[in-house]
N, C-alpha and C positions, 0 to 999 in steps of 0.2 A: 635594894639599898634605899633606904628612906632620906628625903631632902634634911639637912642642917636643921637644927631645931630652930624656931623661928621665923625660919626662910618657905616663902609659899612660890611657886609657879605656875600659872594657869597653863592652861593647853588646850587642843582645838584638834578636831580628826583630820590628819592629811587630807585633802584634797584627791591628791594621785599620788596613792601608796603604792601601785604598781610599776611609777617609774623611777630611776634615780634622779633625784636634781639635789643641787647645793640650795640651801640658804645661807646668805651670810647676815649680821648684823653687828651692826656698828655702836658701839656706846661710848663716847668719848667723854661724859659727864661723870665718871670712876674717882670715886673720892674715900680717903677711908684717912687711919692716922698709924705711923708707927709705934710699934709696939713698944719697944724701945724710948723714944725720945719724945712722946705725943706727940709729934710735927705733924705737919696733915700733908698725904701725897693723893699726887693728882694722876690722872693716867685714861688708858682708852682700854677698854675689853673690847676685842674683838671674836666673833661668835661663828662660826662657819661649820654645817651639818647638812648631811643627807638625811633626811626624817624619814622615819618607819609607818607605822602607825599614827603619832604625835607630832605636832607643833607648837612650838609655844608662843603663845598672846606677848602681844608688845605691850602694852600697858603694864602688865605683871611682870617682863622682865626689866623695864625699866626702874618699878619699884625695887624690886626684888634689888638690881642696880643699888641704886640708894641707899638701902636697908646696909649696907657696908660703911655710910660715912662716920658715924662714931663709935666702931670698932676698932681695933687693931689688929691689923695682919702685914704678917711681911709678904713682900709680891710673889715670890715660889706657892705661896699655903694661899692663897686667895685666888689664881689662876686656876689650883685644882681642886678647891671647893666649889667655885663656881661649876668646874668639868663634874664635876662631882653630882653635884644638886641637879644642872642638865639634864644630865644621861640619867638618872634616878626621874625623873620626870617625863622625860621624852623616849627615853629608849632606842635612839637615832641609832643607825645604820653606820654613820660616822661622826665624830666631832672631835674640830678642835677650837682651843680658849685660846687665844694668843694676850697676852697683856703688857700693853704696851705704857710703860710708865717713865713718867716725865722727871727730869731733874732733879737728884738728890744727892747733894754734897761734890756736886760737878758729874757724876756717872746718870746716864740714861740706862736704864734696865728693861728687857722684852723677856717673857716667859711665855713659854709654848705646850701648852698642854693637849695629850689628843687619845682618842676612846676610837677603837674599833671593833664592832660588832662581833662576838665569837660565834662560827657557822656560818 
């Protein structure tokens, strides 16, 4: 599955691909606009994987981050494109996208996306 058109993610070879561990990462700078109303919403991705083979570079996912603020997405379709573009990049063993979005119209909204390895 090839990443989103436009969208790049570097990566880097595990370290210790023979053992399980978690990475998590934290991106609380999630900025994009609805689709809907151009409003601009604010929010946290949070990134949490067992890596295979792959890990990806902070630099490039922070861009990659970014490259969503003058787009529109609603929060369900941006939680799983990003799970999306991931796991087409990395090939993790596990992950999940949780996205964690801040105040819009009085409701707080969390979407949870998650990919597990078939085999």
């Amino acid at each position: 599955m090839p990443l989103t058109p436009g969208k790049q993610l570097d990566t880097f070879p595990n370290p210790h691909p023979g053992r399980d561990y978690e990475i998590e990462h934290l991106c609380p700078e999630y900025t994009a606009v609805c689709p809907i109303t151009g409003q601009p919403d604010f929010g946290t991705i949070r990134i949490r994987y067992v890596p295979d083979q792959r890990c990806v570079e902070l630099k490039s996912l922070k861009t990659y981050i970014w490259s969503f603020r003058d787009e529109g997405h609603f929060f369900e379709d941006v939680t799983n494109l990003i799970l999306n573009d991931l796991v087409a990049a990395l090939d993790p063993r596990s992950m999940t996208v949780t996205g964690e979005f801040n105040v819009r119209g009085g409701i707080t909204s969390t979407v949870t996306a998650t990919h597990v390895k078939a085999g």
